[in-house]
Biopython code that builds the backbone (N, CA, C, O; Angstrom):
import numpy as np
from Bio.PDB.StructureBuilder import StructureBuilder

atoms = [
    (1, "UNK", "N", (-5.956, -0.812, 43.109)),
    (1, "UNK", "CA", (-7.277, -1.227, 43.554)),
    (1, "UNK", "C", (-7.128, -2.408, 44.516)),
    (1, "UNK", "O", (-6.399, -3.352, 44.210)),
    (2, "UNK", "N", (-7.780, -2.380, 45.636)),
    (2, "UNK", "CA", (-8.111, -3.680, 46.785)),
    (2, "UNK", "C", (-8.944, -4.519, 46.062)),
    (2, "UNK", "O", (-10.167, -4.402, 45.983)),
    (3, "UNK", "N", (-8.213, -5.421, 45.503)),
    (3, "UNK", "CA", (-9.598, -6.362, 45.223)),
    (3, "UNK", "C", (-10.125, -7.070, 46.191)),
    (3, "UNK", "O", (-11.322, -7.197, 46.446)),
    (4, "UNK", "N", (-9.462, -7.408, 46.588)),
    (4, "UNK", "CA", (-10.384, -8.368, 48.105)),
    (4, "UNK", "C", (-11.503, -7.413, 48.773)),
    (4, "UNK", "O", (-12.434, -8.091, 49.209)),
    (5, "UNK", "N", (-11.665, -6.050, 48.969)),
    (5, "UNK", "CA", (-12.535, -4.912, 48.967)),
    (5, "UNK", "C", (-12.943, -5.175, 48.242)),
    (5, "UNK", "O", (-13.489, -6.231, 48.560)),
    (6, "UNK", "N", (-13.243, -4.878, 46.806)),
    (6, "UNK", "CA", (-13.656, -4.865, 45.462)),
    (6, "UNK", "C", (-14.788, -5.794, 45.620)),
    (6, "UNK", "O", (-15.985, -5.527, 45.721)),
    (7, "UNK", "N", (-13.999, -7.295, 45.622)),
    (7, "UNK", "CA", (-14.946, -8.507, 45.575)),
    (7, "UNK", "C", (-16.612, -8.594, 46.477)),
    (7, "UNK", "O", (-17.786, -8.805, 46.173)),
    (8, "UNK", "N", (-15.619, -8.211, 48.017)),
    (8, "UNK", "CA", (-16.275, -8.288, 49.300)),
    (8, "UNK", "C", (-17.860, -7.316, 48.704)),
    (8, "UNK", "O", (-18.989, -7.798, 48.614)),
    (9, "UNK", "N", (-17.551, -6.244, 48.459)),
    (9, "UNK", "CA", (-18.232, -5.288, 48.386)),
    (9, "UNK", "C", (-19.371, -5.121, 47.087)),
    (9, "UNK", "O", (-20.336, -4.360, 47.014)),
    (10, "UNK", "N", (-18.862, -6.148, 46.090)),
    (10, "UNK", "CA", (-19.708, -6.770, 45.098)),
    (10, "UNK", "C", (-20.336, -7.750, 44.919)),
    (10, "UNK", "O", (-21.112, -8.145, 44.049)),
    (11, "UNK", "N", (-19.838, -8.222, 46.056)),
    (11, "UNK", "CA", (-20.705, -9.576, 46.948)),
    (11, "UNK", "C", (-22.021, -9.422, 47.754)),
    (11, "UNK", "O", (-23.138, -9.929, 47.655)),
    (12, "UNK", "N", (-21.376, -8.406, 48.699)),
    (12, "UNK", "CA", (-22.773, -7.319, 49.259)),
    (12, "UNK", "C", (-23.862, -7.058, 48.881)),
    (12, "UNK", "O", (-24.999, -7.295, 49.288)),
    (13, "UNK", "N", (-23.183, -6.231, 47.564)),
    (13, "UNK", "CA", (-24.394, -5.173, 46.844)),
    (13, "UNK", "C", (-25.596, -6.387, 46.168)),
    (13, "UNK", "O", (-26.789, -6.219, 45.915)),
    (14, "UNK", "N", (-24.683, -7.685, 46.003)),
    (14, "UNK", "CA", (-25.254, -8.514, 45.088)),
    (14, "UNK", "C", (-26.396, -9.090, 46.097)),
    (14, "UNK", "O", (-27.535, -9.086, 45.631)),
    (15, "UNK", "N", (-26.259, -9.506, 47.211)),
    (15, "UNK", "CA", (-26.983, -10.033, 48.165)),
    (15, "UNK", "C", (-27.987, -9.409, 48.613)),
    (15, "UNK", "O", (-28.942, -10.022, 49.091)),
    (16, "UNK", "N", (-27.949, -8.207, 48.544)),
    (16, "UNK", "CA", (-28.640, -6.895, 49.134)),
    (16, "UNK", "C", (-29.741, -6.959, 48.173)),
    (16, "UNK", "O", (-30.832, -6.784, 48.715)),
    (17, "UNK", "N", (-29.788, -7.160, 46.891)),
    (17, "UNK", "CA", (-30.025, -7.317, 45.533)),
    (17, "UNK", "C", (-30.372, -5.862, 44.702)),
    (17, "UNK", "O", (-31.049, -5.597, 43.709)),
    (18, "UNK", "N", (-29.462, -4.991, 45.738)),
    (18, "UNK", "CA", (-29.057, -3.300, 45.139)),
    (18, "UNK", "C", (-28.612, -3.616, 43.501)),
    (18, "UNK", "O", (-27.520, -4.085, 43.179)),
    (19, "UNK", "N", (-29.583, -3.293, 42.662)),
    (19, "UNK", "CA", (-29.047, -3.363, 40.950)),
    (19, "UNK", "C", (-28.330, -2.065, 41.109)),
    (19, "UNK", "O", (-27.228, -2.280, 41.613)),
    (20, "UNK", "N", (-28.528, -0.842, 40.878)),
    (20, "UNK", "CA", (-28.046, -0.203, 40.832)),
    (20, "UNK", "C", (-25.980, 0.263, 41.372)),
    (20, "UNK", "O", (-24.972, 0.749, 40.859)),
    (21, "UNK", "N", (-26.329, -0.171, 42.343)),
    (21, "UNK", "CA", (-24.546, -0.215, 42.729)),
    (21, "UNK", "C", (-24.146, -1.793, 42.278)),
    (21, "UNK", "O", (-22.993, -2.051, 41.932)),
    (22, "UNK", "N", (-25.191, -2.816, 42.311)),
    (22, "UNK", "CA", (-24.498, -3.692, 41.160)),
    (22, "UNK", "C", (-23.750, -3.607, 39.882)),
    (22, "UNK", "O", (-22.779, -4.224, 39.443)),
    (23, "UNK", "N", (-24.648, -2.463, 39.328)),
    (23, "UNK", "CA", (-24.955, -2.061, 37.802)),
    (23, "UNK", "C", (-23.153, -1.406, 38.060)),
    (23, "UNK", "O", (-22.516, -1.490, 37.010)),
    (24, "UNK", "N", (-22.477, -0.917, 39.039)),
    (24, "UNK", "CA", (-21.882, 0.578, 39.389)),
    (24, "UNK", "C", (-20.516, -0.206, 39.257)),
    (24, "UNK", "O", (-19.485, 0.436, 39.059)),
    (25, "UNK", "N", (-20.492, -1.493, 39.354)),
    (25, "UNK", "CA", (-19.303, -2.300, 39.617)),
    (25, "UNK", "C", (-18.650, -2.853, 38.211)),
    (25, "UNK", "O", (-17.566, -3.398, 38.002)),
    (26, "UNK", "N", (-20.124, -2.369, 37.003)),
    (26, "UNK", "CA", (-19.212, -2.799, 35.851)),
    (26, "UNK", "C", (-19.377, -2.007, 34.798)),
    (26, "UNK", "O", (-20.519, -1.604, 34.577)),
    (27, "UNK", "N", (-17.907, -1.469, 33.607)),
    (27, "UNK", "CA", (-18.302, -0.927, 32.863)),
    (27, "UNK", "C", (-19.679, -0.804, 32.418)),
    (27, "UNK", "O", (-20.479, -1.594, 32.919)),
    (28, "UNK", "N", (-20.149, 0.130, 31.478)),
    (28, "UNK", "CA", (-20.842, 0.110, 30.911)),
    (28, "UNK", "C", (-21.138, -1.222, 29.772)),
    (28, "UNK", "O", (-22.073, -2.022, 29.712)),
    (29, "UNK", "N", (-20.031, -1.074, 29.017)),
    (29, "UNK", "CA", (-19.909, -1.911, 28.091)),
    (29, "UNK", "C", (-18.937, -3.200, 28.465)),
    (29, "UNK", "O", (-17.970, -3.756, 27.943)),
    (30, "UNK", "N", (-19.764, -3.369, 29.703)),
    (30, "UNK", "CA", (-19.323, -4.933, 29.981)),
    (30, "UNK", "C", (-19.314, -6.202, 29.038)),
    (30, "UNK", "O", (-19.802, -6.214, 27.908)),
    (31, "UNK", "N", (-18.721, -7.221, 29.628)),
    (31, "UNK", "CA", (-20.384, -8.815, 28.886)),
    (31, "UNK", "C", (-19.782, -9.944, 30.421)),
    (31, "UNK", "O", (-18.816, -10.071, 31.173)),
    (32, "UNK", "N", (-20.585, -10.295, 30.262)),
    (32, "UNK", "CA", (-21.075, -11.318, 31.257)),
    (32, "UNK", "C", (-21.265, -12.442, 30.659)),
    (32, "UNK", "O", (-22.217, -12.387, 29.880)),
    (33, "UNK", "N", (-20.658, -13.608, 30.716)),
    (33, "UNK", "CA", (-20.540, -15.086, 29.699)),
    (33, "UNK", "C", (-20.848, -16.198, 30.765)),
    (33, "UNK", "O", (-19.888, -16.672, 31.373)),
    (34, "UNK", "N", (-22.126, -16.654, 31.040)),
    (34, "UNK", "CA", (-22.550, -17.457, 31.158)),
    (34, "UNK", "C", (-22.759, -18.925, 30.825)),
    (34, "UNK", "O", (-23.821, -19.198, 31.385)),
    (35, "UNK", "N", (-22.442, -19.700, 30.388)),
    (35, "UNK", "CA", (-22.565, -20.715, 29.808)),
    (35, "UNK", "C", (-23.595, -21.602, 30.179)),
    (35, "UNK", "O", (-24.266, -22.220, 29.352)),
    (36, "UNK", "N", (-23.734, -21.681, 31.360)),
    (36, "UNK", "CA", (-25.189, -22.020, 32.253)),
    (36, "UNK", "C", (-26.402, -21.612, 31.548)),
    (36, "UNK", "O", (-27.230, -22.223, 30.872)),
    (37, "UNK", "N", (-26.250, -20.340, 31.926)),
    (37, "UNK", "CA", (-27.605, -19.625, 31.557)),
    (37, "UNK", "C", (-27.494, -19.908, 29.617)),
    (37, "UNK", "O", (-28.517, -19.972, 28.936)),
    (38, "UNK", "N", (-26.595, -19.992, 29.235)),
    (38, "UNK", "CA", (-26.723, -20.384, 27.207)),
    (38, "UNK", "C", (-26.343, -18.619, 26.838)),
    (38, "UNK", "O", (-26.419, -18.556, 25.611)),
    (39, "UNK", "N", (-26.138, -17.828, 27.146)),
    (39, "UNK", "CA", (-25.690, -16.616, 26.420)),
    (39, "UNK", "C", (-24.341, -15.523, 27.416)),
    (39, "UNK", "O", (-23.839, -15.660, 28.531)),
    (40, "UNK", "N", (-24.154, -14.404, 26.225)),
    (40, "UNK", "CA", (-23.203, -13.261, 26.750)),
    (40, "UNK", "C", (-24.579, -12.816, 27.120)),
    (40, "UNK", "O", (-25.634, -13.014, 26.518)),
    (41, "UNK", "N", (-24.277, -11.971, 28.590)),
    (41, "UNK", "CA", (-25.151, -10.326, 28.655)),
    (41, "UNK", "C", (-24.401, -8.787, 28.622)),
    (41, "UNK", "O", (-23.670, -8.276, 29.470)),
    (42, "UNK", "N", (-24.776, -8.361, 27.573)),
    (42, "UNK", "CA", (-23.858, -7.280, 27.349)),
    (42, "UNK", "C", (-24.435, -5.912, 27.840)),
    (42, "UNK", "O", (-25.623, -5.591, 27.824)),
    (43, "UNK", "N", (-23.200, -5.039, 28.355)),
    (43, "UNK", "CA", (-23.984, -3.942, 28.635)),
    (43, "UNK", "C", (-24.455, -3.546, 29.826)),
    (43, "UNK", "O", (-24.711, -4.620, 30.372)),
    (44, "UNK", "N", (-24.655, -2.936, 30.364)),
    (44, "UNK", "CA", (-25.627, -2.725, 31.688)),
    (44, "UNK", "C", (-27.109, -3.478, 31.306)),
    (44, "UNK", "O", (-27.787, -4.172, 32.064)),
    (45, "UNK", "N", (-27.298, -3.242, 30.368)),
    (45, "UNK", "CA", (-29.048, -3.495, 30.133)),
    (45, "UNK", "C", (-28.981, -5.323, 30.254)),
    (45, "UNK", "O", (-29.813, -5.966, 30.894)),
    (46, "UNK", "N", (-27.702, -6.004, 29.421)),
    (46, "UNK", "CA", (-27.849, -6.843, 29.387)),
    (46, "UNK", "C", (-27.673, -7.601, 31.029)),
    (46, "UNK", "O", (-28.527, -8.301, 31.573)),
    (47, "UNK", "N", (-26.646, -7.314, 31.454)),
    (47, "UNK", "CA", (-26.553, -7.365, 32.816)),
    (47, "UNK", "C", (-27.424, -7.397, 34.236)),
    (47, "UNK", "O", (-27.754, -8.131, 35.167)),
    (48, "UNK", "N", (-27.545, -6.089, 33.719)),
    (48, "UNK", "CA", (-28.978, -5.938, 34.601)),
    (48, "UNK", "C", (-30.279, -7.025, 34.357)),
    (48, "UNK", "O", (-31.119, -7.321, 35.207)),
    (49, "UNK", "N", (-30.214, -7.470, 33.124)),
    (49, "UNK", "CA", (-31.529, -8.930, 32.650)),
    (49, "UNK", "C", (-30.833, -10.102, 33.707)),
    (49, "UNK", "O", (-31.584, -10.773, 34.416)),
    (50, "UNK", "N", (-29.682, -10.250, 33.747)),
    (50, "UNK", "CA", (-29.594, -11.200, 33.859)),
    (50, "UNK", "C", (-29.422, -11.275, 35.458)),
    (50, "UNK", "O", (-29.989, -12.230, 35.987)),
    (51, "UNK", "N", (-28.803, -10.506, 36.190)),
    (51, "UNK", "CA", (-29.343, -10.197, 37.353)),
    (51, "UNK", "C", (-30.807, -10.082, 38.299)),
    (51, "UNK", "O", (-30.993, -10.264, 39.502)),
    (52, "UNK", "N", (-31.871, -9.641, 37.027)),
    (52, "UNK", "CA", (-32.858, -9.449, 37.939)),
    (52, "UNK", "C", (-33.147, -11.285, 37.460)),
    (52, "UNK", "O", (-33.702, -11.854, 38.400)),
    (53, "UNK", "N", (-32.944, -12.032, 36.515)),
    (53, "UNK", "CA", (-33.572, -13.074, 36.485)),
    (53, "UNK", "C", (-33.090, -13.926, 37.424)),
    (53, "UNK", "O", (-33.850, -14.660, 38.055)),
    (54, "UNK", "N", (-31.508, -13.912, 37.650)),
    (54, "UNK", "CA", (-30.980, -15.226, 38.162)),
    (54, "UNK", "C", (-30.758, -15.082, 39.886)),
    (54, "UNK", "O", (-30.931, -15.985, 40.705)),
    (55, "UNK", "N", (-30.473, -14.152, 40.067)),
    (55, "UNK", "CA", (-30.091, -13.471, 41.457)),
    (55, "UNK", "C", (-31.404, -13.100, 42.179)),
    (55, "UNK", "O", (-31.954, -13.751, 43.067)),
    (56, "UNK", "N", (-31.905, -11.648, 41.499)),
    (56, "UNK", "CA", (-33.173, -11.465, 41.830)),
    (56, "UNK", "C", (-34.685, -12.461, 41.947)),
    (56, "UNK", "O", (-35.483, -12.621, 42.871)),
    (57, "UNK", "N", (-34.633, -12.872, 40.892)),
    (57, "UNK", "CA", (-35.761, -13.894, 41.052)),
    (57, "UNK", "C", (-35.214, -15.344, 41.748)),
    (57, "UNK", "O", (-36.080, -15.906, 42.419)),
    (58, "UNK", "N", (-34.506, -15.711, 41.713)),
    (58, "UNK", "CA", (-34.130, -16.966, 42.686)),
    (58, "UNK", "C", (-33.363, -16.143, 43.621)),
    (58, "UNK", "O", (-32.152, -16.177, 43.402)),
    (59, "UNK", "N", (-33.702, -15.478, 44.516)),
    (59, "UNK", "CA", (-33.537, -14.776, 45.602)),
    (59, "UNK", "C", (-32.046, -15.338, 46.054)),
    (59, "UNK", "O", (-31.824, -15.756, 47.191)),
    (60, "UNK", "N", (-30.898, -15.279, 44.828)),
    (60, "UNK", "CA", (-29.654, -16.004, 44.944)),
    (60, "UNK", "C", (-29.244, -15.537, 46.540)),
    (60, "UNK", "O", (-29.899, -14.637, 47.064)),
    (61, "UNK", "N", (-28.240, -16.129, 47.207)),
    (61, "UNK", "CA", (-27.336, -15.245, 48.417)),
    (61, "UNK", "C", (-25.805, -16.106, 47.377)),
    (61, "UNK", "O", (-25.696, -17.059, 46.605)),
    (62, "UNK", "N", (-24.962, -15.144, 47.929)),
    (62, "UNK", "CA", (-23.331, -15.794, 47.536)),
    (62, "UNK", "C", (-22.842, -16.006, 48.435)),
    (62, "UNK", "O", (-23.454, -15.962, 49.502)),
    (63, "UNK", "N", (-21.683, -16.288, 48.366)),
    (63, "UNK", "CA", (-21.109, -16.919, 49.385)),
    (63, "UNK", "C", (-19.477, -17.502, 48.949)),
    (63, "UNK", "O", (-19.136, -18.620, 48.563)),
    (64, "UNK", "N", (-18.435, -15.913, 49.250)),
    (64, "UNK", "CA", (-17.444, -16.217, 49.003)),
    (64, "UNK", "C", (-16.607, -17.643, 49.831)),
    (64, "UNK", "O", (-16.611, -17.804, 51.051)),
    (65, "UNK", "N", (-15.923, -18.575, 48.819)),
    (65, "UNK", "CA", (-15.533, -19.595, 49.485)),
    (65, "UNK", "C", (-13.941, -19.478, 49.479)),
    (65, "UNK", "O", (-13.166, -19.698, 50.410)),
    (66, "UNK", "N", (-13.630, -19.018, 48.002)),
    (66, "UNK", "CA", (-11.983, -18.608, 47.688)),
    (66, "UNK", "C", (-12.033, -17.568, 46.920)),
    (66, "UNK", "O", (-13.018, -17.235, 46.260)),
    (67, "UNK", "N", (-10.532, -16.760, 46.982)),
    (67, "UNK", "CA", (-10.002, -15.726, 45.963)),
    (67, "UNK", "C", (-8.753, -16.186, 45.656)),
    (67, "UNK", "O", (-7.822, -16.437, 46.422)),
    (68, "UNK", "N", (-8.851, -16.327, 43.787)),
    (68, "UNK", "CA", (-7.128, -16.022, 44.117)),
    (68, "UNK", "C", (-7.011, -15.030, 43.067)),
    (68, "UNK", "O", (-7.594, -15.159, 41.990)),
    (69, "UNK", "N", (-6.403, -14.221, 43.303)),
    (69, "UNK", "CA", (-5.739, -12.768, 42.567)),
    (69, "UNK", "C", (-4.454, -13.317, 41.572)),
    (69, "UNK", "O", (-3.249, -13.533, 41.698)),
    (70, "UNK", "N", (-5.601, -13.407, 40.397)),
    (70, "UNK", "CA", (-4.247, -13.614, 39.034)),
    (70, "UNK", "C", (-2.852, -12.521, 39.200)),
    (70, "UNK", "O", (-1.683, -12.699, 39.542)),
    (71, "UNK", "N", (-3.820, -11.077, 38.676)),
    (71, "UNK", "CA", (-2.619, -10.478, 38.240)),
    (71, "UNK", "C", (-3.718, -9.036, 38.956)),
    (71, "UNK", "O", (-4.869, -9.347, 39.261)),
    (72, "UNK", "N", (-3.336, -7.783, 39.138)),
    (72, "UNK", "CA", (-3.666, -6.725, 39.696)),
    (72, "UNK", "C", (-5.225, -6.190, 38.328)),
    (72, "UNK", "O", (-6.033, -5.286, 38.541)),
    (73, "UNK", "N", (-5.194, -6.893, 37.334)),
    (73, "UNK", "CA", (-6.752, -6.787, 36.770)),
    (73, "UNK", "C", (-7.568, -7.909, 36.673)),
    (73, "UNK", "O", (-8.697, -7.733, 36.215)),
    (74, "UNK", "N", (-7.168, -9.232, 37.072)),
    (74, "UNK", "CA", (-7.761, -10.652, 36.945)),
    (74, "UNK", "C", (-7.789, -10.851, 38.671)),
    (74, "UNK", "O", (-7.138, -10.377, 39.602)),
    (75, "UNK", "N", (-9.132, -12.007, 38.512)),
    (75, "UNK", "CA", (-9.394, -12.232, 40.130)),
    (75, "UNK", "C", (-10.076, -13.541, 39.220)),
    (75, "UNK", "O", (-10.537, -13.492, 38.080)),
    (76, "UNK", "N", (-9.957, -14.829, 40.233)),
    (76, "UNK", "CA", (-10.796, -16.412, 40.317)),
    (76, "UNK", "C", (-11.573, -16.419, 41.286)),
    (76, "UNK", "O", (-11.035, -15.914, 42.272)),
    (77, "UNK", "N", (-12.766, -16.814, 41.494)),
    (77, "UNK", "CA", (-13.669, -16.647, 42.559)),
    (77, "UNK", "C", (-13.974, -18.336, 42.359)),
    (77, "UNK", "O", (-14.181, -19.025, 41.361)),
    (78, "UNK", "N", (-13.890, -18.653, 43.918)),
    (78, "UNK", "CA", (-14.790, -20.019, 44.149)),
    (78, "UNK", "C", (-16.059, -19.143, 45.217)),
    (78, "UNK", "O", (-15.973, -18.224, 46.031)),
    (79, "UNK", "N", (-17.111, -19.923, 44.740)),
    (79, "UNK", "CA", (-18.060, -19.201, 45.328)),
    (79, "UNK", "C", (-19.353, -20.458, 45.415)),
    (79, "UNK", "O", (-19.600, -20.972, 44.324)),
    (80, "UNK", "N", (-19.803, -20.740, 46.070)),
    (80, "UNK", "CA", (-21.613, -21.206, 46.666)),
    (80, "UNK", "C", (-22.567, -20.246, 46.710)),
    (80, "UNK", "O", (-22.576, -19.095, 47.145)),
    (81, "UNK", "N", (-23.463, -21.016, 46.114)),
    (81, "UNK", "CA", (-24.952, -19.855, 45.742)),
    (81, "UNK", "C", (-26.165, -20.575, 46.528)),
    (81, "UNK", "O", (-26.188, -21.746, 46.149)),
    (82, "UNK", "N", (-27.173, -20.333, 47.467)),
    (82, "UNK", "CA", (-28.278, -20.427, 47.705)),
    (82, "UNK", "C", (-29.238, -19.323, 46.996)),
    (82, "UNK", "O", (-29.131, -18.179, 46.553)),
    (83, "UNK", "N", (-30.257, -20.343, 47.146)),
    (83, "UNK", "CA", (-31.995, -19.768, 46.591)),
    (83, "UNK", "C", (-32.680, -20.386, 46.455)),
    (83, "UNK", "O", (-32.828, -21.428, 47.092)),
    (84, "UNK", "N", (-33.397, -19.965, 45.528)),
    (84, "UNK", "CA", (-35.339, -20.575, 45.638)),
    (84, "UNK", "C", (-35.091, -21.520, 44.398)),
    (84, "UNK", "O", (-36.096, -22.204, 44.202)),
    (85, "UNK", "N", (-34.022, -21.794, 43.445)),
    (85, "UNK", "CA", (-33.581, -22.669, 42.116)),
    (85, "UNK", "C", (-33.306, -23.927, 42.797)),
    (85, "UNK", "O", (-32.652, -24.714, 42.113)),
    (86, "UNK", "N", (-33.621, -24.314, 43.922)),
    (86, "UNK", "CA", (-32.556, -25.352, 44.536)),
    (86, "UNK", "C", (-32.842, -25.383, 46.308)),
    (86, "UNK", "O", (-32.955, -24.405, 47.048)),
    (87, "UNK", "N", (-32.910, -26.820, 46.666)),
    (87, "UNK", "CA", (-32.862, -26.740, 48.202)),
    (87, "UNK", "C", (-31.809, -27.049, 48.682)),
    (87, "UNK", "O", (-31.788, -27.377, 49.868)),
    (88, "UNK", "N", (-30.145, -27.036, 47.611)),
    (88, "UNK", "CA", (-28.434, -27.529, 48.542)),
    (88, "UNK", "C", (-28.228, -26.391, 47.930)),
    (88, "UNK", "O", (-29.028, -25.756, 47.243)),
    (89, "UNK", "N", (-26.830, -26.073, 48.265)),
    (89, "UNK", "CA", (-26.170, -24.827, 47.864)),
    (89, "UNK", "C", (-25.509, -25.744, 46.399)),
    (89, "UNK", "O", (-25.221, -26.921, 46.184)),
    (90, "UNK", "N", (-25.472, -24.307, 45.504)),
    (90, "UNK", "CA", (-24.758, -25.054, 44.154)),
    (90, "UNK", "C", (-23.104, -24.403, 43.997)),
    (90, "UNK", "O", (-22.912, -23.187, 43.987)),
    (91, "UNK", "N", (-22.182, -25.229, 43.901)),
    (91, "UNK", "CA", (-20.972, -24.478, 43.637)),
    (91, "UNK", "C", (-20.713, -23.613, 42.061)),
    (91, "UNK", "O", (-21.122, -24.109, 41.011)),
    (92, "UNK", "N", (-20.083, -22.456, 42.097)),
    (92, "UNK", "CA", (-19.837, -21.929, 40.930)),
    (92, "UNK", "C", (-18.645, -21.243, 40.813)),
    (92, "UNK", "O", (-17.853, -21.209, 41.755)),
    (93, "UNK", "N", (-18.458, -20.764, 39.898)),
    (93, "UNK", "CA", (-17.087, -19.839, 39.732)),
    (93, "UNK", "C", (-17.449, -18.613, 39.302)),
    (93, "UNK", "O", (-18.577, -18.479, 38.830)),
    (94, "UNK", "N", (-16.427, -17.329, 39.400)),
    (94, "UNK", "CA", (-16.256, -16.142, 38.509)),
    (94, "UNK", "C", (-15.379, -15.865, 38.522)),
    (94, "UNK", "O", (-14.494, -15.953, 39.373)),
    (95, "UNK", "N", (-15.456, -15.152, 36.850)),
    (95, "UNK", "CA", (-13.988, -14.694, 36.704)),
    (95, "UNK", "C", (-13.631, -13.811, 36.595)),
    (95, "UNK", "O", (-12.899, -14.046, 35.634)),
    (96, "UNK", "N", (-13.457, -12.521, 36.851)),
    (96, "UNK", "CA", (-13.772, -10.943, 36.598)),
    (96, "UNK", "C", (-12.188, -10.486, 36.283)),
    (96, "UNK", "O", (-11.156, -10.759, 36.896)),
    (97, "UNK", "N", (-12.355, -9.886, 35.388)),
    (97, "UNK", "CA", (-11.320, -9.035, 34.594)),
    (97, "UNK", "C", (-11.588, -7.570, 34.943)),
    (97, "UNK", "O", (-12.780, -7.263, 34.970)),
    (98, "UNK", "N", (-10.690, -6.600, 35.218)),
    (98, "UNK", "CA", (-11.378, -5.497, 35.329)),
    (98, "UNK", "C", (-10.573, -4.290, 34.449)),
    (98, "UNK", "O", (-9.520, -4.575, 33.878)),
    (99, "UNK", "N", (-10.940, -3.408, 34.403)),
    (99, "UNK", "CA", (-10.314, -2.230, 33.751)),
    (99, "UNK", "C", (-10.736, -0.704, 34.288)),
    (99, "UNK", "O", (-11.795, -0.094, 34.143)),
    (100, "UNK", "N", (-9.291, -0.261, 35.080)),
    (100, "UNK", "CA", (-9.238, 0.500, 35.662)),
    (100, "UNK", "C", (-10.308, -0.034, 37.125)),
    (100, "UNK", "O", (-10.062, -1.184, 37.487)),
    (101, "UNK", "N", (-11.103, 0.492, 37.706)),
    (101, "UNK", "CA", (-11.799, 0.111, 39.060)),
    (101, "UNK", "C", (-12.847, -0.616, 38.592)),
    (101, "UNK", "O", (-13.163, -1.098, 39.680)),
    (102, "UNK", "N", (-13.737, -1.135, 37.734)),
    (102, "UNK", "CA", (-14.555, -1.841, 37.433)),
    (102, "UNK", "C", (-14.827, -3.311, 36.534)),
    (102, "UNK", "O", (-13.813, -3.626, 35.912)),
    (103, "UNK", "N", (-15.500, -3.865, 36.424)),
    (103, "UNK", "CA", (-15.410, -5.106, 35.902)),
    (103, "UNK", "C", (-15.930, -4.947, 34.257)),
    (103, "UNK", "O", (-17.125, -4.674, 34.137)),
    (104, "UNK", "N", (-15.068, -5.106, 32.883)),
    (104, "UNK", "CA", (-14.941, -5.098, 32.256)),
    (104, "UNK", "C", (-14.792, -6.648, 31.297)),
    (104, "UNK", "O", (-14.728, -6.754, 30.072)),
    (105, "UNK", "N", (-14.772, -7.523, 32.135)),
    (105, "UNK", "CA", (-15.586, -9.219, 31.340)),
    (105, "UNK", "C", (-15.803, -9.953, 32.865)),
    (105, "UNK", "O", (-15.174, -9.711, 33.895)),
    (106, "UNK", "N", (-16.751, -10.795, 32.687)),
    (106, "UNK", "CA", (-16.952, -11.409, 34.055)),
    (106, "UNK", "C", (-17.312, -12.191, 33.115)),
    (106, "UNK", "O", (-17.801, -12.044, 31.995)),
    (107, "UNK", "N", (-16.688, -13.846, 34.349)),
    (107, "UNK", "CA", (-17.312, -15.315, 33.543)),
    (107, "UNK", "C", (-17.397, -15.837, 34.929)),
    (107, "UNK", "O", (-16.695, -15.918, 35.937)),
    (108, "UNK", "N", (-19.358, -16.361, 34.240)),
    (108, "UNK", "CA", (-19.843, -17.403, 35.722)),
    (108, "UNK", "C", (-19.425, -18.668, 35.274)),
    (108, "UNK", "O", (-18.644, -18.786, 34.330)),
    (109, "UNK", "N", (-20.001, -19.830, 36.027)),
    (109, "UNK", "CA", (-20.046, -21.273, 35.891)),
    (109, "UNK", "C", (-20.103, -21.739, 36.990)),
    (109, "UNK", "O", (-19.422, -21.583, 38.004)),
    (110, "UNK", "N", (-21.404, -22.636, 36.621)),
    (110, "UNK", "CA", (-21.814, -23.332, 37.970)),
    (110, "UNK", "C", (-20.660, -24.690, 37.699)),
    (110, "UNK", "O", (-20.475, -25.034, 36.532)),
    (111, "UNK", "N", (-20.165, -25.175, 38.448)),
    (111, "UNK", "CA", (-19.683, -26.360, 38.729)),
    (111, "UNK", "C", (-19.750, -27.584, 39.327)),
    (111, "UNK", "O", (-18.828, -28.388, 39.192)),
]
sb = StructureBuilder()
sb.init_structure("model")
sb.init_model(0)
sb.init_chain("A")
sb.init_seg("    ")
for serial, (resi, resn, name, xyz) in enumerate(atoms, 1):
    if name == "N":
        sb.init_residue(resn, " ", resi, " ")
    sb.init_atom(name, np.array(xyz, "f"), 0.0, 1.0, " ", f" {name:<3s}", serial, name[0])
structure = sb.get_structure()
């Protein structure tokens, strides 16, 4: 798998604020660990909540800043977020684990 594709292209969909090919980028039985937001979102369903709240409703944009490629299923994301939560950009991280072509644990954190 290209992750640098991978990323790019889940960066996109995210901006676009396409849930659906969002939804497409992670197992089913994902979780998503937030610490920001105070919970896991598990699942597509959970995922998808937390997407339409944080992204969707604060009309997030991303904004890849770094990658570094742990190992051929781990990726570190430095990343900046604009939206309607905020008038500076806020720095954050992710951490996406994947299994086989999709993301199978992702961890945010604003920083």
């Amino acid at each position: 798998m290209d992750i640098k594709k991978f990323v790019n292209e889940w960066i996109a969909v995210s901006n676009a604020y396409d849930i659906e090919n969002y939804l497409n980028t992670y197992h089913s039985d994902a979780v998503l660990d937030d610490p920001t937001a105070g919970s896991d979102f598990k699942g597509h369903a959970g995922i998808r909540a937390y997407f339409e709240e944080y992204f969707i409703g604060y009309q997030t944009q991303t904004y890849l800043k770094n990658i570094k490629i742990i190992s051929e299923k781990e990726v570190h994301l430095d990343l900046d977020f604009t939206g309607t939560f905020s008038t500076r950009k806020l720095k954050g991280t992710f951490d996406l684990v994947f299994k086989g072509e999709k993301i199978i644990f992702a961890r945010a954190e604003l920083v």
